[in-house]
mmCIF file of the N, C-alpha and C atoms, coordinates in Angstrom:
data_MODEL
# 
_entry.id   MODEL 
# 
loop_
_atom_site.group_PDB 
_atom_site.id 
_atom_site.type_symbol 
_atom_site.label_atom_id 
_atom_site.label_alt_id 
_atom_site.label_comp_id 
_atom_site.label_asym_id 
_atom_site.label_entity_id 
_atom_site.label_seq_id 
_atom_site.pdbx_PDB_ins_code 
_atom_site.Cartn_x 
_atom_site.Cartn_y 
_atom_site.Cartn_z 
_atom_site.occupancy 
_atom_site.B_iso_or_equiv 
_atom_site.pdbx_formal_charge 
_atom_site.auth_seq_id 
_atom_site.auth_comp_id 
_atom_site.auth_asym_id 
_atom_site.auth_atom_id 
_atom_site.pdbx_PDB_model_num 
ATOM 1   N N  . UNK A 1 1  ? -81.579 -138.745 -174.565 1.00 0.00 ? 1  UNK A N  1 
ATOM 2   C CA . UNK A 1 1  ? -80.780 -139.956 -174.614 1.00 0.00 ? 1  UNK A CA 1 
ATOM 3   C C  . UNK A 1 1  ? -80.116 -140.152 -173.261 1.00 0.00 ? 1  UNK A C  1 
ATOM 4   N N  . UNK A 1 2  ? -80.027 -141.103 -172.288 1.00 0.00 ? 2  UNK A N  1 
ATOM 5   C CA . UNK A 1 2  ? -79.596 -141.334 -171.413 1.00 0.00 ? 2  UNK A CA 1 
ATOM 6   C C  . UNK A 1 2  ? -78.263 -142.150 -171.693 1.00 0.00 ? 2  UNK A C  1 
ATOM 7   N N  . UNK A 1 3  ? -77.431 -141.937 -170.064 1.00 0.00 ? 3  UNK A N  1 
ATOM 8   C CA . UNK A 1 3  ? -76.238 -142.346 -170.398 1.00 0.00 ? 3  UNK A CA 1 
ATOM 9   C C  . UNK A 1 3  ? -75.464 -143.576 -170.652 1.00 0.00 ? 3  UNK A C  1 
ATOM 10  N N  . UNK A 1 4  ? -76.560 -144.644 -170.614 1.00 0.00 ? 4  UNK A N  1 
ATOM 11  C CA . UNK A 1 4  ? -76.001 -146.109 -170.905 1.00 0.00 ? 4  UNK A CA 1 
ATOM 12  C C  . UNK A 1 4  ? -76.255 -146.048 -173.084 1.00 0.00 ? 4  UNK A C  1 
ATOM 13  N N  . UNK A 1 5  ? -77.344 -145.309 -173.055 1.00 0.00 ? 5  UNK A N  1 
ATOM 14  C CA . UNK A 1 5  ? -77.537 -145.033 -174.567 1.00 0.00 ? 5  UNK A CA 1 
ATOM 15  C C  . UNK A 1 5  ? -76.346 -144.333 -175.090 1.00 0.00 ? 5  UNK A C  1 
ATOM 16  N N  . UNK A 1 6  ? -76.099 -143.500 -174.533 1.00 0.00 ? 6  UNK A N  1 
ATOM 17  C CA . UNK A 1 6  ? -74.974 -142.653 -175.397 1.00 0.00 ? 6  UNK A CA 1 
ATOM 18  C C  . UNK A 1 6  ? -73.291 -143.511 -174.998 1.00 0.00 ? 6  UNK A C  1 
ATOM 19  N N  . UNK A 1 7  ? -73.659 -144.407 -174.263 1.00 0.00 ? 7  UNK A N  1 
ATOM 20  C CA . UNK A 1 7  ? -72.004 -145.191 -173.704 1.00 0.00 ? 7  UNK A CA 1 
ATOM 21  C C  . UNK A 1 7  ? -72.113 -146.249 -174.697 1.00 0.00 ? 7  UNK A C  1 
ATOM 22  N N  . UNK A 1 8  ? -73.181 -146.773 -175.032 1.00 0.00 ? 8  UNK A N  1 
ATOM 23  C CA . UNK A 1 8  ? -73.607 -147.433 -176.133 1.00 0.00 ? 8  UNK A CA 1 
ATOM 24  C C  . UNK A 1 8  ? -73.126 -147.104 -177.895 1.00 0.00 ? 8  UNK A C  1 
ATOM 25  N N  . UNK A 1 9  ? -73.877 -145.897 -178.130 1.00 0.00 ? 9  UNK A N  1 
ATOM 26  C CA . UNK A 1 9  ? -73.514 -145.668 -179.031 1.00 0.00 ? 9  UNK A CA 1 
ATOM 27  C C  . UNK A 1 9  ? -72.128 -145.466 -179.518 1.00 0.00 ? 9  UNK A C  1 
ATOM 28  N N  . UNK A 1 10 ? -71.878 -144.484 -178.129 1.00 0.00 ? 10 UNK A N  1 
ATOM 29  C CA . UNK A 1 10 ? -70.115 -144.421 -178.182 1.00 0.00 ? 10 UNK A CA 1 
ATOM 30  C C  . UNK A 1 10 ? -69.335 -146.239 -179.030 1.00 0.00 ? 10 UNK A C  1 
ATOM 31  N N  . UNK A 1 11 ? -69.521 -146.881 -177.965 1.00 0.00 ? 11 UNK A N  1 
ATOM 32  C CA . UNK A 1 11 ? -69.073 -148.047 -178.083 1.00 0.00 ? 11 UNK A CA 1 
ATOM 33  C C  . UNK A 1 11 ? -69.390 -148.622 -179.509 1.00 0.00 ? 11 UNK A C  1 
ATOM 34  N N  . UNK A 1 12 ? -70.344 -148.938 -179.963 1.00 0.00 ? 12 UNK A N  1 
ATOM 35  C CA . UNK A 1 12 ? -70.057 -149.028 -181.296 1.00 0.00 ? 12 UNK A CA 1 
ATOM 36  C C  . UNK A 1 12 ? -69.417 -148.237 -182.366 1.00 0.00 ? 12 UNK A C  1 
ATOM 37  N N  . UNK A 1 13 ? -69.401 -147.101 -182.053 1.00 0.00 ? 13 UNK A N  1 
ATOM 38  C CA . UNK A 1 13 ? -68.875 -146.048 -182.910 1.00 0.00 ? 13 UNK A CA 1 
ATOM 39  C C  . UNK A 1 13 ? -67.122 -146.404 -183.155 1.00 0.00 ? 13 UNK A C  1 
ATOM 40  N N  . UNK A 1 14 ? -66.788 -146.783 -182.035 1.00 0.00 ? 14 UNK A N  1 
ATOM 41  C CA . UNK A 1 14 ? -65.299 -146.890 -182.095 1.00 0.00 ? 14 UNK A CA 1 
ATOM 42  C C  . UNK A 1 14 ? -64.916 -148.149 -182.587 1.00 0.00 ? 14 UNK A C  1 
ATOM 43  N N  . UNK A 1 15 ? -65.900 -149.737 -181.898 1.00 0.00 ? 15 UNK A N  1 
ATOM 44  C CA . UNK A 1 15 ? -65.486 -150.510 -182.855 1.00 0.00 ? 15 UNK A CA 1 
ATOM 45  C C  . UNK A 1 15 ? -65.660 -150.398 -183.945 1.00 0.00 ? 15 UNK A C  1 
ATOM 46  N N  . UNK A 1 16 ? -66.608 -150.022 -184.798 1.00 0.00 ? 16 UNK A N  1 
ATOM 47  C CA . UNK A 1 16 ? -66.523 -149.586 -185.942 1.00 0.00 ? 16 UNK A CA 1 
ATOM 48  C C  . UNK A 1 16 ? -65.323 -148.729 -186.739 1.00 0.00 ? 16 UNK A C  1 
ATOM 49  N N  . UNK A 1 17 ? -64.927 -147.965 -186.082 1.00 0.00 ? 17 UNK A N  1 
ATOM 50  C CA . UNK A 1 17 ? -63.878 -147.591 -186.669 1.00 0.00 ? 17 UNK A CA 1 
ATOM 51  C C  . UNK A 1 17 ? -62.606 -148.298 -186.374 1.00 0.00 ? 17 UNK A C  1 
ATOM 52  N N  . UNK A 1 18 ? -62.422 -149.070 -185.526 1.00 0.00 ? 18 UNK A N  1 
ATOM 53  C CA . UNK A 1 18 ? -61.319 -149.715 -185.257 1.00 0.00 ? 18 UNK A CA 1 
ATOM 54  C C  . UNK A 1 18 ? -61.264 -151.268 -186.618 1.00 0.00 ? 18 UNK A C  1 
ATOM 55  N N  . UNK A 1 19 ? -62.877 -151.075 -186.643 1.00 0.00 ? 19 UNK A N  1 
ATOM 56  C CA . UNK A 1 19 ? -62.201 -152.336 -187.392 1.00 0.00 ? 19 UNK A CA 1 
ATOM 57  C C  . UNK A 1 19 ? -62.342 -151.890 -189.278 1.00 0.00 ? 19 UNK A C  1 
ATOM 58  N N  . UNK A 1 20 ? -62.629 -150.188 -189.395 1.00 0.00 ? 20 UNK A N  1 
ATOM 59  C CA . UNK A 1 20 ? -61.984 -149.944 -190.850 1.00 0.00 ? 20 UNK A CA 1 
ATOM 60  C C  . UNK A 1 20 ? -60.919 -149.717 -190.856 1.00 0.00 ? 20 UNK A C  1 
ATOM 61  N N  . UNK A 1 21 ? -60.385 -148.871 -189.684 1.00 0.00 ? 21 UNK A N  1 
ATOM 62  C CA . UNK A 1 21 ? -58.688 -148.532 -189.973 1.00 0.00 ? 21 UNK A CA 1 
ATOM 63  C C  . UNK A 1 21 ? -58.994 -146.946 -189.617 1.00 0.00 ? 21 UNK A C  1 
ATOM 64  N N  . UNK A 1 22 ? -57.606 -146.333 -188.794 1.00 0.00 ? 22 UNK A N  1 
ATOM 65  C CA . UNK A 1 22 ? -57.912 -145.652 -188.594 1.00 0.00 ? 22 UNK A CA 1 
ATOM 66  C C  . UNK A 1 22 ? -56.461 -144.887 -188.283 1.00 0.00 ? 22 UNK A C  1 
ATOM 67  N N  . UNK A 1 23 ? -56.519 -143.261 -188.465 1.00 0.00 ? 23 UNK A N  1 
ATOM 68  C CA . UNK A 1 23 ? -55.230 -142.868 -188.263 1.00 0.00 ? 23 UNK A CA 1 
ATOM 69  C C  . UNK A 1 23 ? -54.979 -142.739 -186.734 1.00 0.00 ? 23 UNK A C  1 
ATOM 70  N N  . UNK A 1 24 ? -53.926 -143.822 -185.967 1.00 0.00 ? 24 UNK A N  1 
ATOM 71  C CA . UNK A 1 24 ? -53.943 -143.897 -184.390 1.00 0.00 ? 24 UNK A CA 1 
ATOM 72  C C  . UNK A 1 24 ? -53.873 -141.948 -183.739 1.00 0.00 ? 24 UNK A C  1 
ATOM 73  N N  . UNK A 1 25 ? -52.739 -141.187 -184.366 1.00 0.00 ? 25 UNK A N  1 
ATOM 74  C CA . UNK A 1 25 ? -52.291 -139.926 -184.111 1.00 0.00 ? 25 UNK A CA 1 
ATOM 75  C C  . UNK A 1 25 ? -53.372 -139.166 -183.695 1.00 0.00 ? 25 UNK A C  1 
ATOM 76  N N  . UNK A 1 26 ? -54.047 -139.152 -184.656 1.00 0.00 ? 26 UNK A N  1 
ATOM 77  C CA . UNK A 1 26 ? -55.538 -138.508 -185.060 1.00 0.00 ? 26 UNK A CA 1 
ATOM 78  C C  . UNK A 1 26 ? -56.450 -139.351 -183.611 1.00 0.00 ? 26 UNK A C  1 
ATOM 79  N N  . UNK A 1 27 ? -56.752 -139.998 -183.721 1.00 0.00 ? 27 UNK A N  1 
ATOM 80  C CA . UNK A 1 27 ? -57.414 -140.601 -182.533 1.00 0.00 ? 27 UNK A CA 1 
ATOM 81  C C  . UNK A 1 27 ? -56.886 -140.510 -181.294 1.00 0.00 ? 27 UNK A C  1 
ATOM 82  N N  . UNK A 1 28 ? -56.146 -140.172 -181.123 1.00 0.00 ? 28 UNK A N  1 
ATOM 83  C CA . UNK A 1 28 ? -55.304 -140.416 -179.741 1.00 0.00 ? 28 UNK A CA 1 
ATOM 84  C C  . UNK A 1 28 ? -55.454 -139.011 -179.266 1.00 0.00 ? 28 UNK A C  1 
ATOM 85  N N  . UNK A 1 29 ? -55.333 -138.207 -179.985 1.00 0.00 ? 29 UNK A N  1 
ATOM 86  C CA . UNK A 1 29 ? -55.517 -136.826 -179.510 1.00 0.00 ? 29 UNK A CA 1 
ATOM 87  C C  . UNK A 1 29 ? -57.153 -136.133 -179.329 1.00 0.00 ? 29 UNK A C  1 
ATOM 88  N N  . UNK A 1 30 ? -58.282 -137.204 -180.311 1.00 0.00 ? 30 UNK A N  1 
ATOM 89  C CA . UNK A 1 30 ? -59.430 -136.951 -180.016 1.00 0.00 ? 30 UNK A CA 1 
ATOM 90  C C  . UNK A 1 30 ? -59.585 -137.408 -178.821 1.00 0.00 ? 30 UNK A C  1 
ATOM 91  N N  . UNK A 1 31 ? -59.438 -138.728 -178.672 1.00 0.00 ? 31 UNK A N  1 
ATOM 92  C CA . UNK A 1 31 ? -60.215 -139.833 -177.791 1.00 0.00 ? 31 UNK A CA 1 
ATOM 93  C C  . UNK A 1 31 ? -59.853 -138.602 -176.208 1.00 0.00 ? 31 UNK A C  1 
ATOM 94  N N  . UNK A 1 32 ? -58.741 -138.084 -176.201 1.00 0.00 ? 32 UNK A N  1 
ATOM 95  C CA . UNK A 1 32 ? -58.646 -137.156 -175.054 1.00 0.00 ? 32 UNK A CA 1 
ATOM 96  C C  . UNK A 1 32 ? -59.533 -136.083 -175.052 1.00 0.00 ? 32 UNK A C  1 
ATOM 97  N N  . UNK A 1 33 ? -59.626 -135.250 -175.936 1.00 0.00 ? 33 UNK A N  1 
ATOM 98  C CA . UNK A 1 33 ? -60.567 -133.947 -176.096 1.00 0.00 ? 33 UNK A CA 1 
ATOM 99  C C  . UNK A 1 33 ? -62.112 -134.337 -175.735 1.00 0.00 ? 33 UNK A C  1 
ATOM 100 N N  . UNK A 1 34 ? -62.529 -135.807 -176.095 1.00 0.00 ? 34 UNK A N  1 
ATOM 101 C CA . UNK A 1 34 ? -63.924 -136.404 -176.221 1.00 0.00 ? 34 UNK A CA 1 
ATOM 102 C C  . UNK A 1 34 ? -63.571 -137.172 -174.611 1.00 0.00 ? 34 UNK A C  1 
ATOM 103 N N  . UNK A 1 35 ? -63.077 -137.088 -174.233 1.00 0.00 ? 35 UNK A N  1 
ATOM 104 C CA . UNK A 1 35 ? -63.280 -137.851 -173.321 1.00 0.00 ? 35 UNK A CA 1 
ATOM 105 C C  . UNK A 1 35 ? -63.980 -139.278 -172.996 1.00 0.00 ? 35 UNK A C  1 
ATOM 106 N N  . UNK A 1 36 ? -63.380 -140.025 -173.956 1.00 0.00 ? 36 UNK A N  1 
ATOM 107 C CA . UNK A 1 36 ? -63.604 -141.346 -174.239 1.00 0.00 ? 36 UNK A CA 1 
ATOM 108 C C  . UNK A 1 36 ? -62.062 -142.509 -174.182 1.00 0.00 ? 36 UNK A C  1 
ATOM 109 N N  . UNK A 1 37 ? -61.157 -141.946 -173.226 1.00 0.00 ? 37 UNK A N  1 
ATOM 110 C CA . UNK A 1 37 ? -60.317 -142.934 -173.517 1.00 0.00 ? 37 UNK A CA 1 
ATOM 111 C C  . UNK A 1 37 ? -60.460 -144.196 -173.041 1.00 0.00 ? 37 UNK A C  1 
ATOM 112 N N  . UNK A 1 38 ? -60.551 -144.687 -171.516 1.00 0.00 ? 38 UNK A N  1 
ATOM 113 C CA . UNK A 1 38 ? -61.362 -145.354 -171.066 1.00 0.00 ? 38 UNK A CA 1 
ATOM 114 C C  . UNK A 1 38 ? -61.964 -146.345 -171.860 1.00 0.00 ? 38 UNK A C  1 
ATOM 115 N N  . UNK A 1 39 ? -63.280 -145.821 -172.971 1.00 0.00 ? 39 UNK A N  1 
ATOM 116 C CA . UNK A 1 39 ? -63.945 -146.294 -173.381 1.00 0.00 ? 39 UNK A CA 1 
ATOM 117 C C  . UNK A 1 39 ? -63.303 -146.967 -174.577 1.00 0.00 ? 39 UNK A C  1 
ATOM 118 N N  . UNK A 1 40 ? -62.265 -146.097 -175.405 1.00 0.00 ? 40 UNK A N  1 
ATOM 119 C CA . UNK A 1 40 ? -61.981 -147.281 -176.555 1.00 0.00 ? 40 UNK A CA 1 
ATOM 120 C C  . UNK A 1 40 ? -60.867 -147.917 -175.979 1.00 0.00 ? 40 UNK A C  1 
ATOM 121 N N  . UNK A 1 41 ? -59.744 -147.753 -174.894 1.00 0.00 ? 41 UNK A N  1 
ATOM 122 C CA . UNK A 1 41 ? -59.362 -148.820 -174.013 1.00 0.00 ? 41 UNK A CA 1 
ATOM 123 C C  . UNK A 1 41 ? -60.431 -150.490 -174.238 1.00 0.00 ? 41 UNK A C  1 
ATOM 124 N N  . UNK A 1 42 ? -61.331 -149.992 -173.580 1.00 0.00 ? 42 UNK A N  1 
ATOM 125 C CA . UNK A 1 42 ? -62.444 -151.554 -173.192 1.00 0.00 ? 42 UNK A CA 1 
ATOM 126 C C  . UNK A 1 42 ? -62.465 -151.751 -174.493 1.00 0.00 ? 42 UNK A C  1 
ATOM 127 N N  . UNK A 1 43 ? -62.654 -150.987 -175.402 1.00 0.00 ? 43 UNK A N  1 
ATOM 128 C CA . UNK A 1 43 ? -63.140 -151.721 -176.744 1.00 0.00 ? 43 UNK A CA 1 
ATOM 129 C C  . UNK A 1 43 ? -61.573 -152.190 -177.408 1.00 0.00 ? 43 UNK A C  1 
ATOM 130 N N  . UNK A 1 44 ? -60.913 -151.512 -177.364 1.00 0.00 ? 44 UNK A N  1 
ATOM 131 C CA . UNK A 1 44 ? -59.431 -152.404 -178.248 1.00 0.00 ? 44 UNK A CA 1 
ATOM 132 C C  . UNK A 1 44 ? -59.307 -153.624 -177.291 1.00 0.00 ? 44 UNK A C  1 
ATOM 133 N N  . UNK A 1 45 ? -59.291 -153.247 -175.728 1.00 0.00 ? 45 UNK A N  1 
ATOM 134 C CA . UNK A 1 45 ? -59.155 -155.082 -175.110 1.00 0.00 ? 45 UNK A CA 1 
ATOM 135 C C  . UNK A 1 45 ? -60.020 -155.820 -175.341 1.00 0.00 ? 45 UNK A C  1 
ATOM 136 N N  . UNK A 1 46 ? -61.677 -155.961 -175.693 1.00 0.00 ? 46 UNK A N  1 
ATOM 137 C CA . UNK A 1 46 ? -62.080 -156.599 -176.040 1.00 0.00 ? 46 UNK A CA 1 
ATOM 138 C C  . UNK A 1 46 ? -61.957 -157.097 -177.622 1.00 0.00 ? 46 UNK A C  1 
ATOM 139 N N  . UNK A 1 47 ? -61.840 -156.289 -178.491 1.00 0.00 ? 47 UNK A N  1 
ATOM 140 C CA . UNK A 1 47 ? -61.254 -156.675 -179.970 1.00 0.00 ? 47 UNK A CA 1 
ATOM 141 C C  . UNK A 1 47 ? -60.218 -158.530 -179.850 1.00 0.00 ? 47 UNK A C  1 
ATOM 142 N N  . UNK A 1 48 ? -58.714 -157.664 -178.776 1.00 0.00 ? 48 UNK A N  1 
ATOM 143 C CA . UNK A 1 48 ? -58.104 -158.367 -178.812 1.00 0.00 ? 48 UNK A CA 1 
ATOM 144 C C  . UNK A 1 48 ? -58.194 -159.767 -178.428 1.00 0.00 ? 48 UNK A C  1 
ATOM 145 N N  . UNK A 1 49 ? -59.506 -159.677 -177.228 1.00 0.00 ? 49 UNK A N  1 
ATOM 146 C CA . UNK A 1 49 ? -59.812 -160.889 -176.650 1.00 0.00 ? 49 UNK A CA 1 
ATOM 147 C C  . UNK A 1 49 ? -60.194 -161.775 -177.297 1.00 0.00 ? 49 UNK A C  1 
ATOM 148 N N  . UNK A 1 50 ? -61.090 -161.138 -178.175 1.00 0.00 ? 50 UNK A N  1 
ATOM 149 C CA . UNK A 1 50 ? -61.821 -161.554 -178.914 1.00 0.00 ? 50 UNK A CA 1 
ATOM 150 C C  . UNK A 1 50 ? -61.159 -162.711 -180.413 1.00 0.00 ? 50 UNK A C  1 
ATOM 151 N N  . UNK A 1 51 ? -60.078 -161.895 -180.734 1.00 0.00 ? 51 UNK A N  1 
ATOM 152 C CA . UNK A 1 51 ? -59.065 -162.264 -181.572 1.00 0.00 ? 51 UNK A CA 1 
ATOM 153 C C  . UNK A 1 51 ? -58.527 -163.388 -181.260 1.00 0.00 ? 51 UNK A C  1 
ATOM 154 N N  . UNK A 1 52 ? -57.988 -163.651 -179.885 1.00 0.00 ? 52 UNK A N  1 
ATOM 155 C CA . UNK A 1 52 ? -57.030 -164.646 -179.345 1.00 0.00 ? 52 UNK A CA 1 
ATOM 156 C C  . UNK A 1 52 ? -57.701 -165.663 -179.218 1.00 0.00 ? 52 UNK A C  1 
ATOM 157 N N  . UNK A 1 53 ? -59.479 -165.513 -179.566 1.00 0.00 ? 53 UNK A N  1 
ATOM 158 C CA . UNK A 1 53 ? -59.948 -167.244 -178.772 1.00 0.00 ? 53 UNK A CA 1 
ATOM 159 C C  . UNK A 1 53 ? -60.405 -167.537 -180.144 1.00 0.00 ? 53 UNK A C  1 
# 
């Protein structure tokens, strides 16, 4: 799997969970260990963008 595939998958993975609900605590302390903060950063600002138009 190359790395636009797995930045990919990442990326859906989180909107997906962002938009069942999710315990923030619990995530906040993964998203560091996984080294994905960055990544659900872009994805909650796009959520929101998304929201506002």
């Amino acid at each position: 799997m190359g790395e636009s595939d797995r930045s990919e998958m990442q990326l859906l993975d989180i909107a997906d969970l962002m938009r069942q609900g999710y315990d923030e605590a619990y995530i906040d302390e993964w998203k560091e260990r996984l080294g994905v903060s960055d990544l659900f950063q872009e994805c909650l600002e796009s959520i929101h963008q998304n929201n506002a138009e």
